[in-house]
C-alpha positions in Angstrom: 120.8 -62.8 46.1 123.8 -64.4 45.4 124.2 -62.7 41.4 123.4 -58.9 43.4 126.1 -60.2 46.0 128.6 -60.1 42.9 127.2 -57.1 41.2 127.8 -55.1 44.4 131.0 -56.8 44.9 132.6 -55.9 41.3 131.2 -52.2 41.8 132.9 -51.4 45.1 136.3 -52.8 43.4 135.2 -50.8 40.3 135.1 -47.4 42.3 138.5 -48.4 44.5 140.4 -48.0 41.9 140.8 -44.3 41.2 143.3 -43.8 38.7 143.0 -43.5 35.4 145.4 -44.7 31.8 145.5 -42.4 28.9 147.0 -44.4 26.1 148.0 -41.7 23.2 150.2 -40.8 20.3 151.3 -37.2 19.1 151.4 -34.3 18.1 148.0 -33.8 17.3 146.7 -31.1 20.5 143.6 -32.9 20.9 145.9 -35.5 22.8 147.3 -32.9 24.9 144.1 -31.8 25.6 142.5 -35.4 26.8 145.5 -35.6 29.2 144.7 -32.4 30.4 141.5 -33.0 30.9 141.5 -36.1 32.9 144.6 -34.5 34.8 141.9 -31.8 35.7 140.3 -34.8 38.0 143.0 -34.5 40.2 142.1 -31.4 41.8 138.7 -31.8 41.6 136.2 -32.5 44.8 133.6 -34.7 43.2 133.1 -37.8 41.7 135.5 -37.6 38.9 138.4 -37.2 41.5 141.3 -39.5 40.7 144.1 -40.1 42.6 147.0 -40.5 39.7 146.9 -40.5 36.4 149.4 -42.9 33.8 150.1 -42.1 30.4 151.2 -44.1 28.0 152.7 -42.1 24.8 153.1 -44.4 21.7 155.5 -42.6 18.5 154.9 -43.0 14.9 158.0 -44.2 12.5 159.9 -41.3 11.1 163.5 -41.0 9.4 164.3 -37.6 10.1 166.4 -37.5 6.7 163.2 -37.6 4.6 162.0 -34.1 5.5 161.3 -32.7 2.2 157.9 -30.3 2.2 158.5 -26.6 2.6 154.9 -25.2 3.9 156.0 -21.6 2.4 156.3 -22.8 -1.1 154.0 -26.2 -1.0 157.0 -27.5 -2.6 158.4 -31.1 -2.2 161.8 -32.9 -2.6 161.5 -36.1 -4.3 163.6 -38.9 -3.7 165.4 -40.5 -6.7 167.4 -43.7 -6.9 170.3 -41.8 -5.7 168.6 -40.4 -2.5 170.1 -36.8 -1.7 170.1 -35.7 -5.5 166.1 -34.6 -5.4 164.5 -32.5 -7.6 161.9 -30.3 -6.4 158.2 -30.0 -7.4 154.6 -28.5 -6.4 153.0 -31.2 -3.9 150.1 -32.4 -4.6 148.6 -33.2 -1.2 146.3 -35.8 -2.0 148.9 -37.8 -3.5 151.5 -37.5 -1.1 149.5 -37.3 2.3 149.3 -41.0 2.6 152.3 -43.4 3.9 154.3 -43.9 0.5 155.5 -47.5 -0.1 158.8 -46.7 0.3 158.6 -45.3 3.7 156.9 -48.3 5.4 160.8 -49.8 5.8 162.8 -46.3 4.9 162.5 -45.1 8.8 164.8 -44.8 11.7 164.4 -46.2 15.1 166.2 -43.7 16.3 164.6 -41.2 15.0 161.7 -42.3 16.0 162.3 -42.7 19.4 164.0 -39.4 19.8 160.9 -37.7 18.3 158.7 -39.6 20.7 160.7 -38.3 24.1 160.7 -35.1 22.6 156.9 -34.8 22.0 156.7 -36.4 25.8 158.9 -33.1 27.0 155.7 -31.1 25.6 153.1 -32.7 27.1 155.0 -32.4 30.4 155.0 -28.9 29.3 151.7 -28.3 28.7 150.8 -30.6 31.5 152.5 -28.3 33.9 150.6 -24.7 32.2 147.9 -26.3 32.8 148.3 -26.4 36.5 149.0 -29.8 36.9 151.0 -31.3 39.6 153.8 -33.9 37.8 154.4 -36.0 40.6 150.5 -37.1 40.6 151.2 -38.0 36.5 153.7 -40.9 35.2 153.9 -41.5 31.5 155.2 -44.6 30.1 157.0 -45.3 26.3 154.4 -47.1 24.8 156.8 -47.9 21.6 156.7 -47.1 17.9 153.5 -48.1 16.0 153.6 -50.3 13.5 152.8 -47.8 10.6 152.7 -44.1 10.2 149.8 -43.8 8.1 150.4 -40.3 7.1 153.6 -39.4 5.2 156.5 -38.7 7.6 157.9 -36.6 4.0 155.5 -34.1 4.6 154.2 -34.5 8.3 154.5 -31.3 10.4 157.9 -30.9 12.1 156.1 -31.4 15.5 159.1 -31.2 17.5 159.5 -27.9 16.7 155.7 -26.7 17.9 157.4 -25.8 21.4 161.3 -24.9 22.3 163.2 -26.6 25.1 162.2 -23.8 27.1 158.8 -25.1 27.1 157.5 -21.7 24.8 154.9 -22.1 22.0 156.7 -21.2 18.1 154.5 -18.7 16.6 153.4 -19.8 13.0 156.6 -17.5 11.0 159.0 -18.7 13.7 158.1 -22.3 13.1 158.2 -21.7 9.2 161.5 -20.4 8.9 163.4 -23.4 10.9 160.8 -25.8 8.1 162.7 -23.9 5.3 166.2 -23.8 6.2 165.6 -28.0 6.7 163.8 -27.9 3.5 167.0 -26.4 1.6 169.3 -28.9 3.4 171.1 -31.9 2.4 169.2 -35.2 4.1 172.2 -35.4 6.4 171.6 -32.0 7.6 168.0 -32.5 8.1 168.3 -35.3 10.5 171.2 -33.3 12.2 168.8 -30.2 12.6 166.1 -32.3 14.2 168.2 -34.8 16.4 169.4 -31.5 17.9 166.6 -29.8 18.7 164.9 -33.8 20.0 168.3 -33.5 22.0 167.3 -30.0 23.6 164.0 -30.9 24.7 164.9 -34.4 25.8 167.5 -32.9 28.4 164.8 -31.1 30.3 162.0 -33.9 30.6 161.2 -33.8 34.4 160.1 -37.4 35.4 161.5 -40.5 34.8 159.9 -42.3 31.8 158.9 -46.0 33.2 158.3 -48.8 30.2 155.2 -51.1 29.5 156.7 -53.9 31.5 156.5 -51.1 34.5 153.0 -50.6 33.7 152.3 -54.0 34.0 153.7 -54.8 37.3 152.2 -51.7 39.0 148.3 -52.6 37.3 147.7 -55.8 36.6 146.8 -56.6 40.4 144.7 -53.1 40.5 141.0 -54.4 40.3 139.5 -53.0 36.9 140.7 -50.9 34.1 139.6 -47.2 33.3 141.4 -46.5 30.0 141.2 -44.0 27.3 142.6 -45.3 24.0 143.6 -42.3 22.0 146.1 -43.7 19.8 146.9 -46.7 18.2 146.2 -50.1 19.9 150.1 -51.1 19.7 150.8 -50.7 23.7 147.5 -52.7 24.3 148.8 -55.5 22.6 152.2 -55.5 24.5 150.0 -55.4 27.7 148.0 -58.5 27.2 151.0 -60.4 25.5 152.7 -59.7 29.3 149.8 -60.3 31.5 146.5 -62.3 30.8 145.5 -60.6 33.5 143.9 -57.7 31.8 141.7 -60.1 30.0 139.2 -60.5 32.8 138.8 -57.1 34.6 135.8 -55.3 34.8 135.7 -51.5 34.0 135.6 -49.6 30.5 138.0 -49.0 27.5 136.8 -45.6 26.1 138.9 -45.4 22.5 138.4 -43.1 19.3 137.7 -46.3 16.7 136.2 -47.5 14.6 134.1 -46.3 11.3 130.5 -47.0 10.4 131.1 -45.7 6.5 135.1 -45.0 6.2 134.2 -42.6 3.9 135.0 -39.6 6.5 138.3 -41.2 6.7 141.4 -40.1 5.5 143.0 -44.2 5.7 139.6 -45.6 4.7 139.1 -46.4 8.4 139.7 -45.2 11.7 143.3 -43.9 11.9 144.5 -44.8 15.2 142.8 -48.5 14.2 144.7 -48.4 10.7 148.5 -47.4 11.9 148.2 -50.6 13.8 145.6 -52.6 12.0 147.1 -55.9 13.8 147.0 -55.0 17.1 143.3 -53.8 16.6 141.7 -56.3 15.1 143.4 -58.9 17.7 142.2 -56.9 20.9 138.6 -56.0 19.3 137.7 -58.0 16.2 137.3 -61.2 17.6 134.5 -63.4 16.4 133.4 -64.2 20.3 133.9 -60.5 20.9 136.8 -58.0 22.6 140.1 -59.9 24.0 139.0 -57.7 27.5 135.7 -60.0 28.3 134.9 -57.9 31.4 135.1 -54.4 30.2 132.6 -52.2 28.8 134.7 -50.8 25.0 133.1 -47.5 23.9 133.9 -46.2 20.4 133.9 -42.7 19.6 134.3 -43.2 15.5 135.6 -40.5 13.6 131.9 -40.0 11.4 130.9 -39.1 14.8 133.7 -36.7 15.9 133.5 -35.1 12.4 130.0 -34.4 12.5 128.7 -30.9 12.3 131.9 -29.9 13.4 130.9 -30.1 17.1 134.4 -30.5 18.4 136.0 -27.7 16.4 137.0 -25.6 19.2 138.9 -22.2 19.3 141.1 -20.6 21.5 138.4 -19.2 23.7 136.7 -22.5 23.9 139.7 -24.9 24.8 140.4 -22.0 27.9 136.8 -22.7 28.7 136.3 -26.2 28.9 139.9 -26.8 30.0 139.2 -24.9 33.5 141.6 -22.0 32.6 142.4 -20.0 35.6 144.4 -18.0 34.8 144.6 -14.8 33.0 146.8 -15.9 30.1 145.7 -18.6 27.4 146.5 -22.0 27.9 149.8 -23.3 26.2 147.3 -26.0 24.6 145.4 -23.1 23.1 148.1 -21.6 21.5 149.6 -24.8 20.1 145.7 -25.2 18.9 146.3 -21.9 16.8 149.3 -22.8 15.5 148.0 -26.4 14.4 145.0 -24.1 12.5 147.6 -22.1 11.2 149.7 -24.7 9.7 146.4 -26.6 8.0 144.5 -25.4 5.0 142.0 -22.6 5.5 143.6 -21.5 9.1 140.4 -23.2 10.5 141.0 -25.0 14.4 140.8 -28.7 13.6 138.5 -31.3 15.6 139.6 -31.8 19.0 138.6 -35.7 18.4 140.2 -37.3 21.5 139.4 -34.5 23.7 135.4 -35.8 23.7 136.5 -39.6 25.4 136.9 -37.4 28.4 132.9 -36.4 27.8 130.1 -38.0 30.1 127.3 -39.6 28.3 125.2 -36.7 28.4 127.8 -34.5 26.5 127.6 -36.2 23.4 125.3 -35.2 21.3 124.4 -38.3 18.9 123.4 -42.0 20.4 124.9 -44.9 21.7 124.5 -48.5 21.0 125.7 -51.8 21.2 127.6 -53.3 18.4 129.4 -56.1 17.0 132.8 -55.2 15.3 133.8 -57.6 12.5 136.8 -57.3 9.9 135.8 -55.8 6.4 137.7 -55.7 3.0 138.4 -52.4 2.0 140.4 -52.0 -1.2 139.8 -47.8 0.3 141.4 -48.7 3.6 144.9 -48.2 4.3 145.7 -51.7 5.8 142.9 -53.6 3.2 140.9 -54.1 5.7 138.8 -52.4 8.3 136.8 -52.6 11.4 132.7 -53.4 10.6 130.1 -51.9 12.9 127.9 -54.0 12.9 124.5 -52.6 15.3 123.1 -55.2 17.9 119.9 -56.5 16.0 116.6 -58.6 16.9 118.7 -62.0 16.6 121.4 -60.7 18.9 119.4 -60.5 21.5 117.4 -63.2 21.4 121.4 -65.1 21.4 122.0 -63.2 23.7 119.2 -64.6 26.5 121.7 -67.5 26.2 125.3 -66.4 25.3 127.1 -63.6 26.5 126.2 -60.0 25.3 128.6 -58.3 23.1 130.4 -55.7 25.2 131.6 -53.0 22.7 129.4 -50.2 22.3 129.5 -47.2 19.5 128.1 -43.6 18.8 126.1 -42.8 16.1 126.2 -39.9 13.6 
């Protein structure tokens, strides 16, 4: 009686607590589109309804003078030993996508930081097409993550996706600003951009709080409901100012992990790899997770790239986003223009849009797993998270040691 006493106890604080955490990083729409989503439960009369919703936006490192790829001509500036003086060349993609060496201490904080307030002005943006009511909706500055994992060179311009105006660039539009920086001396590049950050920073609507906010409003709430849709670097902060977090029941639903790594770009999960530390700290733990009381579900990328379930177009994100009005979505739009700006013009996976899914909306099978560490000479960091599925011996430990708590989709 006493062990249902408990189990009835934890549930009743589990389902008091109505408001959910969406920690992301940007551009990428699918991100947009999980915090529209949730933001959806707001309004709605079931049991989904939430009360608020918290945001926690993470940046990637960027120096603003190093924008050198021109999408018109495929063209890229390098950067010689007197940095300015580049000669220009063909790119070839799958030699520059990645991080180059150089860039992992050639970034600005600045910059950086000024990129990630602007990208917070469009999700406010969007947030607000979408029907969404700001003052139910704080977002917090999660920081800079530790890597960038793609190649801030040749990274879209994101900040130029939406005007301060809040209006969607169509695809020639967004081109031609990409060219005139292209053509500019690195001084005028960062210029360009800190100007337009500048525009779109002015008209951000609600205070941005900071992680030690975060922390004093939730870490005397009585169980987590958090979407991890970025990289782990804000968790870490957490946990290093509250031990708190530790012990609470409820569920960490994250886009992690890899079974192969062979789907992915890094070698391994991306949002794991930009911040390799933090992850394997909170999750790769020989006695399990760092949160001991939560349920951690992985959505890993073999999974979200499979059959190209989540490849949505404008018409679908309208759909499942609850569109009603008679316009498209500002998400949608910024969905075309991402498809534009990719090879083939193709709408790319809308990966963290599907940790908003219930169970039954996922189309592949879930099961426990233990995640260990890896050496991977393919993986971005050298290393990489191990799925490892529960097996026979597990369980018989487990009759007499605690159960491992992570989860994972198959593929």
């Amino acid at each position: 009686m006493t062990s249902i006493f408990k189990y009835l106890k934890r549930q009743f604080k589990y389902y008091k607590n109505n408001e959910e955490v969406i920690f992301i990083d940007m551009p990428d729409p699918d991100n947009h589109m999980l915090a529209i989503s949730l933001a959806k439960r707001l309004k709605s009369n079931d049991q989904q309804k939430i009360s608020h919703l918290h945001i926690v936006a993470t940046g990637h490192p960027v120096d603003f003078r190093l924008s050198r790829f021109n999408p018109d001509s495929s063209e890229i500036n390098h950067v010689t030993d007197n940095f300015g003086n580049e000669k220009r060349s063909k790119m070839d993609f799958k030699k520059h996508v990645k991080e180059q060496i150089y860039e992992k201490d050639m970034w600005s904080k600045t910059c950086s930081e000024k990129l990630l307030l602007a990208n917070i002005h469009t999700l406010e943006q969007l947030l607000i097409d979408a029907g969404i009511d700001l003052d139910k909706v704080t977002i917090y500055n999660g920081g800079i993550a530790e890597r960038a994992g793609l190649s801030h060179n040749i990274h879209d311009y994101e900040e130029f996706f939406m005007n301060s105006d809040g209006e969607i660039l169509d695809g020639d539009e967004y081109n031609r600003i990409v060219s005139r920086i292209f053509y500019s001396l690195p001084s005028k590049r960062r210029e360009i951009r800190e100007q337009w950050c500048d525009s779109k920073i002015s008209k951000i609507s609600n205070p941005i709080l900071t992680l030690q906010d975060f922390v004093d409003y939730h870490q005397d709430l009585s169980c987590i409901k958090w979407y991890l849709a970025g990289p782990s670097t804000p968790l870490l902060k957490i946990l290093s100012m509250s031990n708190k977090f530790k012990t609470k029941t409820g569920y960490i639903k994250a886009m992690a992990g890899a079974w192969e790594g062979k789907k992915n770009l890094l070698g391994g999960n991306f949002n794991e790899q930009v911040d390799w530390t933090a992850f394997k700290t909170l999750f790769c733990n020989s006695h399990g997770s760092l949160f001991e009381n939560a349920t951690v579900t992985l959505l890993t990328t073999e999974t979200a790239k499979q059959d190209n379930w989540l490849c949505y177009n404008k018409e679908d994100i309208n759909m499942i986003l609850d569109n009603e009005m008679e316009k498209d979505l500002k998400i949608a739009e910024l969905a075309e223009l991402w498809a534009f700006l990719k090879p083939g013009d193709s709408f790319q996976p809308a990966f963290d849009l599907a940790l908003s899914y219930d169970e039954i909306m996922i189309p592949f099978d879930l099961y426990r797993i233990n995640l260990g560490i890896e050496k991977d000479n393919n993986a971005f960091s050298g290393e990489r998270s191990k799925i490892i599925p529960f097996n026979l011996w597990d369980y018989f430990e487990s009759l007499f040691l605690p159960k491992s708590n992570i989860y994972a989709y198959s593929y």
